[in-house]
LUMDO-238581 format. One record per residue (C-alpha): residue number from 1; chain; x, z, y. Coordinates in nm, 3 decimals. Each point is the difference from the previous one (the first is absolute). Layout:
BEGIN
<nr->NUM&kette->A&xx->X&zz->Z&yy->Y>
...
// end
This chain:
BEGIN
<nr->1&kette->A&xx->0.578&zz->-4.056&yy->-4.175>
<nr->2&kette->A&xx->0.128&zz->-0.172&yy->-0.312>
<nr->3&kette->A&xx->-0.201&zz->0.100&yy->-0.347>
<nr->4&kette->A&xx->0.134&zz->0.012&yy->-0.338>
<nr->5&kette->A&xx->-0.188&zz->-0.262&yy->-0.222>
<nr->6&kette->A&xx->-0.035&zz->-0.015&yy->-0.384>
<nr->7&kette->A&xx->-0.120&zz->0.266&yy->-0.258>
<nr->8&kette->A&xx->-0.058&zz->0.355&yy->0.141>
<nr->9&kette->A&xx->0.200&zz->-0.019&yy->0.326>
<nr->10&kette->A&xx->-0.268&zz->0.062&yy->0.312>
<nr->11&kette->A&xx->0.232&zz->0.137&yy->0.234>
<nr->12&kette->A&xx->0.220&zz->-0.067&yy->0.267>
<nr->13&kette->A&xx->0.353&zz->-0.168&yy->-0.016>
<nr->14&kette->A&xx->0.250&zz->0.268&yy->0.017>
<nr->15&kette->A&xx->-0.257&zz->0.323&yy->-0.128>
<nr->16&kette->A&xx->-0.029&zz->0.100&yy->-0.329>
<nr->17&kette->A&xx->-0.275&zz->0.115&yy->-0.206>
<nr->18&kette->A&xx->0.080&zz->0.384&yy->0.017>
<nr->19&kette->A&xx->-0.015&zz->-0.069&yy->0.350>
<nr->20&kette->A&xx->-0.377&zz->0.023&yy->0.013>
<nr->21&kette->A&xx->-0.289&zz->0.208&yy->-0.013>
<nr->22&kette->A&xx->-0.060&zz->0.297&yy->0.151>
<nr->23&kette->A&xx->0.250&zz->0.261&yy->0.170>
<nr->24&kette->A&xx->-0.075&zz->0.377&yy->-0.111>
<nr->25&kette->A&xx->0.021&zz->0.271&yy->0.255>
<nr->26&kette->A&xx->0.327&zz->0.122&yy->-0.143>
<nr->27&kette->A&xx->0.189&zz->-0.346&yy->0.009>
<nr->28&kette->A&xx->0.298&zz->-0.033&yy->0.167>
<nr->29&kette->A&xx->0.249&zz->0.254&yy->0.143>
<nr->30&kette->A&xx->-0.092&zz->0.191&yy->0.285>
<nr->31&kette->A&xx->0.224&zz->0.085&yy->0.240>
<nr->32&kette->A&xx->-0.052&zz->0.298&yy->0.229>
<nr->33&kette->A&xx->0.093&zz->-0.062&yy->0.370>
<nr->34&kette->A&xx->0.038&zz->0.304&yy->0.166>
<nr->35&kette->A&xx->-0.277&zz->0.203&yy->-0.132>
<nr->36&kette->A&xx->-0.274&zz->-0.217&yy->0.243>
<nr->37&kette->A&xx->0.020&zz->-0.327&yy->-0.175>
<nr->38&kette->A&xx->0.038&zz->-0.154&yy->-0.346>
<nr->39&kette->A&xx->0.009&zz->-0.321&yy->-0.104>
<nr->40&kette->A&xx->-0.055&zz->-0.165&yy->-0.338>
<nr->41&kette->A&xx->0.122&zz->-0.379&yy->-0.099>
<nr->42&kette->A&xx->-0.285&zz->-0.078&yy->-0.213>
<nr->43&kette->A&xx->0.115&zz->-0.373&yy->-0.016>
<nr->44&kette->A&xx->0.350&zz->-0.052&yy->0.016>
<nr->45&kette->A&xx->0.213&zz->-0.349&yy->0.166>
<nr->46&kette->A&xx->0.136&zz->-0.040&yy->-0.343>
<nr->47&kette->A&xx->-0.370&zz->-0.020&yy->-0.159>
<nr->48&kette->A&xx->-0.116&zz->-0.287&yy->0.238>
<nr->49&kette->A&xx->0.314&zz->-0.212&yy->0.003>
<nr->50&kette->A&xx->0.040&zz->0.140&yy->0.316>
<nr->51&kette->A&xx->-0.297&zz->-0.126&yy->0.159>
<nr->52&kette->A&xx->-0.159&zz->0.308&yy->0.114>
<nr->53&kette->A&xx->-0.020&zz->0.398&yy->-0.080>
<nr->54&kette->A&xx->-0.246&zz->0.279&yy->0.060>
<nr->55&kette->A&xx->0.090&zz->0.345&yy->0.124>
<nr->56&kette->A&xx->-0.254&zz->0.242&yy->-0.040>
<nr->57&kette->A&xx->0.049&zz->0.284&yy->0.293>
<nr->58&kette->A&xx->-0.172&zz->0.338&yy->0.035>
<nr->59&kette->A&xx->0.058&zz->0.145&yy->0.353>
<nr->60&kette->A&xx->-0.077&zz->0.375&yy->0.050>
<nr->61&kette->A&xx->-0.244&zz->0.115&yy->0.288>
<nr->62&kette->A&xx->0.133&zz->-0.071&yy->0.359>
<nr->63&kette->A&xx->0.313&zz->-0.127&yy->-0.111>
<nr->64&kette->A&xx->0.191&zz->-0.331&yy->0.053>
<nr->65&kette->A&xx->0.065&zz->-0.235&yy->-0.323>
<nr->66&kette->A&xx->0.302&zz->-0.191&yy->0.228>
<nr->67&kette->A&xx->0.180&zz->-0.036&yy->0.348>
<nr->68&kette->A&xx->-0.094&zz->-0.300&yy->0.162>
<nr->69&kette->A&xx->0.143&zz->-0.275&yy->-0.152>
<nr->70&kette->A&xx->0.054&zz->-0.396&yy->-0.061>
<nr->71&kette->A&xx->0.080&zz->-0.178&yy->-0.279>
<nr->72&kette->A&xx->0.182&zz->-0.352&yy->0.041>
<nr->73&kette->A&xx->-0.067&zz->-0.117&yy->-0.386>
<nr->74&kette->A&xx->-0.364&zz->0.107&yy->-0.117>
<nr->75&kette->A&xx->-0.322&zz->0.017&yy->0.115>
<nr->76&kette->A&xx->-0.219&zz->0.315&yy->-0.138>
<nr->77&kette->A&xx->-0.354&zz->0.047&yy->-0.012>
<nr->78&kette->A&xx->-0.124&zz->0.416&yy->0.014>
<nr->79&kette->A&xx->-0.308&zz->-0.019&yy->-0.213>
<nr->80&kette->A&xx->-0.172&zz->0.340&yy->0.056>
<nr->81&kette->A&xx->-0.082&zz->0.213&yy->-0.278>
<nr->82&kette->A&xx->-0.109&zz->0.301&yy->0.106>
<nr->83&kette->A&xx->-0.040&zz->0.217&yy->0.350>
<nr->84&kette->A&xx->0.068&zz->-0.140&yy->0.332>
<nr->85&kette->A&xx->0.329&zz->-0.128&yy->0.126>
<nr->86&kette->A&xx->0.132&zz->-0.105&yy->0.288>
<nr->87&kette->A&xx->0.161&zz->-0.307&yy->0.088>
<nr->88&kette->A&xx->0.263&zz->-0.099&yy->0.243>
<nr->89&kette->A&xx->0.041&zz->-0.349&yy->0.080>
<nr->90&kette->A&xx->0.178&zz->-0.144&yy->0.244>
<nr->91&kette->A&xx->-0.175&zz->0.155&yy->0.309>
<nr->92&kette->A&xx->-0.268&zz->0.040&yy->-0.181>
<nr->93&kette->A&xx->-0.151&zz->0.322&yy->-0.154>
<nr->94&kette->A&xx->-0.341&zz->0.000&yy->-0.245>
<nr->95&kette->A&xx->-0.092&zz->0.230&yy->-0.323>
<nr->96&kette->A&xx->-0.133&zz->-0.191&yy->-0.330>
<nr->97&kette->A&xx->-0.168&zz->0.207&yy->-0.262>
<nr->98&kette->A&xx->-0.051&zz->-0.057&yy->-0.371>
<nr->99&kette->A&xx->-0.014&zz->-0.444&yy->-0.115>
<nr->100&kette->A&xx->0.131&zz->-0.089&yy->0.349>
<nr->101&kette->A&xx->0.314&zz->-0.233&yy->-0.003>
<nr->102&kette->A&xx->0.252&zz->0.012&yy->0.298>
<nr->103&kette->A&xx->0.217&zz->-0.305&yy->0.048>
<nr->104&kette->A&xx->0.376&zz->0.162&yy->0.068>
<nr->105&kette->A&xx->0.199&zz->-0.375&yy->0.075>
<nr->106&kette->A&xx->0.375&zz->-0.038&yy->-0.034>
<nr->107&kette->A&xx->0.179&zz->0.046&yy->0.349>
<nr->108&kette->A&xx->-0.337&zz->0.200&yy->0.132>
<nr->109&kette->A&xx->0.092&zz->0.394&yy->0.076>
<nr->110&kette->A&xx->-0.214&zz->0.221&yy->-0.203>
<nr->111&kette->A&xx->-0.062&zz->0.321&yy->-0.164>
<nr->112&kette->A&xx->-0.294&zz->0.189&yy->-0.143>
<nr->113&kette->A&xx->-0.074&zz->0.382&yy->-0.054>
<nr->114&kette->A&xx->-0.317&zz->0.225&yy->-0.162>
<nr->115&kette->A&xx->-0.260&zz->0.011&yy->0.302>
<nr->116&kette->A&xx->-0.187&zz->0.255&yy->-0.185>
<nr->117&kette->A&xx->-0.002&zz->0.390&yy->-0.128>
<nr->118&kette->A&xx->-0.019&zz->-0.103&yy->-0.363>
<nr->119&kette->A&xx->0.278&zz->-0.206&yy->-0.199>
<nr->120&kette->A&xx->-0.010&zz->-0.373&yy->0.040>
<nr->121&kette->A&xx->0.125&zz->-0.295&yy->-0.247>
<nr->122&kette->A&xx->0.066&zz->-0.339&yy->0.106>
<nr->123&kette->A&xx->0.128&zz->-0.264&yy->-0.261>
<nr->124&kette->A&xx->0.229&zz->-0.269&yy->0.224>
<nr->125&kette->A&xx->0.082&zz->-0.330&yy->-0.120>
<nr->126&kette->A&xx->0.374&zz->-0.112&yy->0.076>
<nr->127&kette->A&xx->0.044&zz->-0.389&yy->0.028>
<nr->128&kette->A&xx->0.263&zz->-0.081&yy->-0.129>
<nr->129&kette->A&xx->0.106&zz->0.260&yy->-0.225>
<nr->130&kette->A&xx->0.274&zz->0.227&yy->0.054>
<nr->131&kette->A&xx->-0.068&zz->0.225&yy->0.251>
<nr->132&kette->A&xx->-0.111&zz->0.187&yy->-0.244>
<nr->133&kette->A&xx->0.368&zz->0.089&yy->-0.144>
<nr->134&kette->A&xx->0.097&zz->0.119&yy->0.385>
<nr->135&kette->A&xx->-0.284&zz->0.233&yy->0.012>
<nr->136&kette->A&xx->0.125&zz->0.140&yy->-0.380>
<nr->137&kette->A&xx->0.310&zz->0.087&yy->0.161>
<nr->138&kette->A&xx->-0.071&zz->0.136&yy->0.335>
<nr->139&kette->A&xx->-0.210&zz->0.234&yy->-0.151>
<nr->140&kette->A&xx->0.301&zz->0.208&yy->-0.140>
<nr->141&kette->A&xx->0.094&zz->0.026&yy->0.393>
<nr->142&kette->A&xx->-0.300&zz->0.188&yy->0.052>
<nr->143&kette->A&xx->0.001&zz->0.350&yy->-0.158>
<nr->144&kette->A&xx->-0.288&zz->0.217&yy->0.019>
<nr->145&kette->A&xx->0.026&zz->0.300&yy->0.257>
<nr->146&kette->A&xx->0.315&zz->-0.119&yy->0.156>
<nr->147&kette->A&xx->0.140&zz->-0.280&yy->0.264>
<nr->148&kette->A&xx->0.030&zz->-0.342&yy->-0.173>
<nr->149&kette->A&xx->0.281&zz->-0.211&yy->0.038>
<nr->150&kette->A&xx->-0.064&zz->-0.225&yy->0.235>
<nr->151&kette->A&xx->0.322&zz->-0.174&yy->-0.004>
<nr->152&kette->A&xx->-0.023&zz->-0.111&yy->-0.351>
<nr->153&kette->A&xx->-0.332&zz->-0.071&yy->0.059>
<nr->154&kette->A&xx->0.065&zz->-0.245&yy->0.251>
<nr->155&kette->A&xx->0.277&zz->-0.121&yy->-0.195>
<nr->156&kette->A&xx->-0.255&zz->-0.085&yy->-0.320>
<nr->157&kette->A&xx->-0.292&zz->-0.132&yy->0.246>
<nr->158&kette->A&xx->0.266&zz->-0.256&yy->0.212>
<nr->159&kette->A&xx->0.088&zz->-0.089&yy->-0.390>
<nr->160&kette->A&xx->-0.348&zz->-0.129&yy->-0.024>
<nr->161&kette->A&xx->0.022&zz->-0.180&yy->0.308>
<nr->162&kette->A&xx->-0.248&zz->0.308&yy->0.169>
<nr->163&kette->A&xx->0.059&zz->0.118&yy->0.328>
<nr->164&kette->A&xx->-0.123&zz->0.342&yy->0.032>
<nr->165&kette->A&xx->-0.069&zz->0.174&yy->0.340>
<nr->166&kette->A&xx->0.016&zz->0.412&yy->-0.108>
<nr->167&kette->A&xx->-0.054&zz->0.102&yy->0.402>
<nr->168&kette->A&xx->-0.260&zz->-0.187&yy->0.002>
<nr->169&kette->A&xx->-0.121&zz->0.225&yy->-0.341>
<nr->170&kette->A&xx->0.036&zz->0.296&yy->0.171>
<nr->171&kette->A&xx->-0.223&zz->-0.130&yy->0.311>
<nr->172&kette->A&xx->-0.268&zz->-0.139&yy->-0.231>
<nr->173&kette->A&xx->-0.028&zz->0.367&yy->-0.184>
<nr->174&kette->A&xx->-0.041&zz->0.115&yy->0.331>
<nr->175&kette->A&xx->-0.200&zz->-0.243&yy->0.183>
<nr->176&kette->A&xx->-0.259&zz->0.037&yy->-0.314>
<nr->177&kette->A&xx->0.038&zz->0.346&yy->-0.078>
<nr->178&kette->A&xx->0.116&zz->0.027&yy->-0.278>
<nr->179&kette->A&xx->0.183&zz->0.281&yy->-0.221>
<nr->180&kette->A&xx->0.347&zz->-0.008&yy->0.026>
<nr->181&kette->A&xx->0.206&zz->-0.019&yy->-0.333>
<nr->182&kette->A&xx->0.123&zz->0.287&yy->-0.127>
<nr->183&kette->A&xx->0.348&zz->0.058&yy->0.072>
<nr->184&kette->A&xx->-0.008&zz->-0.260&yy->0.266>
<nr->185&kette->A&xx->0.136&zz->0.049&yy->0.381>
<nr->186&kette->A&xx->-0.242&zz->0.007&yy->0.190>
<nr->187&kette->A&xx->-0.097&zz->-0.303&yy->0.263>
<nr->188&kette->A&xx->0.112&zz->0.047&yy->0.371>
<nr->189&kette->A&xx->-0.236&zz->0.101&yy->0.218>
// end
């Protein structure tokens, strides 16, 4: 990482000063994704020179945060916050609770969703920056109480070079019983 040098600059190349400190519990916009998620940018692309952002999510009880997925341009790291969520990886299925860091690589199928009965937050890490944007706008997609629209959806997520696997969603809310959404069909049986 390159440093600024000379009188009062501490800080990373391509961050400002206002860039720093601490994030309040109200910061950024929070965007509602069907009524079971919402997500927060607390540090935006555009703060970090692109570098990285963080995405605060809260997942309501038995409910999915995300189909499975895979992203071709970032890496993200789920950094627990609160409750218990469950983890899809590859094959792979686990739960981390509160300060435990999951690994999601680029080109690695994942998703995650609450584990628990009580509200969960995870803050995830995108690497590089950007993702974040994609996530912004499929969340107006996603209206609470009714079907989202998964075409434009898809549309956003193959945007953001993510390839999203929505049977697959409706298998893992099944498989790991979870609540459907509201205003969702229901999985086949």
């Amino acid at each position: 990482m390159c440093w600024r040098r000379g009188p009062g600059a501490a800080h990373p190349v391509g961050m400002d000063a206002q860039d720093y400190g601490p994030v309040g519990p109200d910061a950024g916009q929070a965007h509602n994704i069907g009524g079971f998620v919402t997500n927060r940018t607390l540090l935006h692309g555009d703060a970090t020179g692109g570098r990285f952002s963080v995405v605060e999510t809260r997942i309501e009880p038995r409910q999915s945060a995300n189909p499975p997925h895979r992203n071709s341009r970032e890496d993200l790291f789920l950094v627990v916050v609160e409750g218990r969520v469950g983890v899809q990886l590859g094959d792979e299925v686990f739960q981390a609770g509160p300060g435990e860091l999951v690994r999601m690589p680029r080109g690695q199928w994942h998703c995650f969703w609450n584990a628990g009965e009580e509200p969960a937050r995870a803050q995830v890490i995108i690497s590089p920056a950007g993702y974040e944007t994609s996530l912004e706008q499929m969340a107006q997609h996603i209206p609470e109480g009714a079907p989202p629209d998964i075409e434009a959806v898809t549309a956003i997520a193959q945007g953001a070079g993510v390839e999203l696997d929505v049977p697959g969603w409706m298998q893992l809310v099944q498989r790991q019983g979870l609540d459907q959404p509201p205003g969702w069909p229901a999985p086949p049986a």
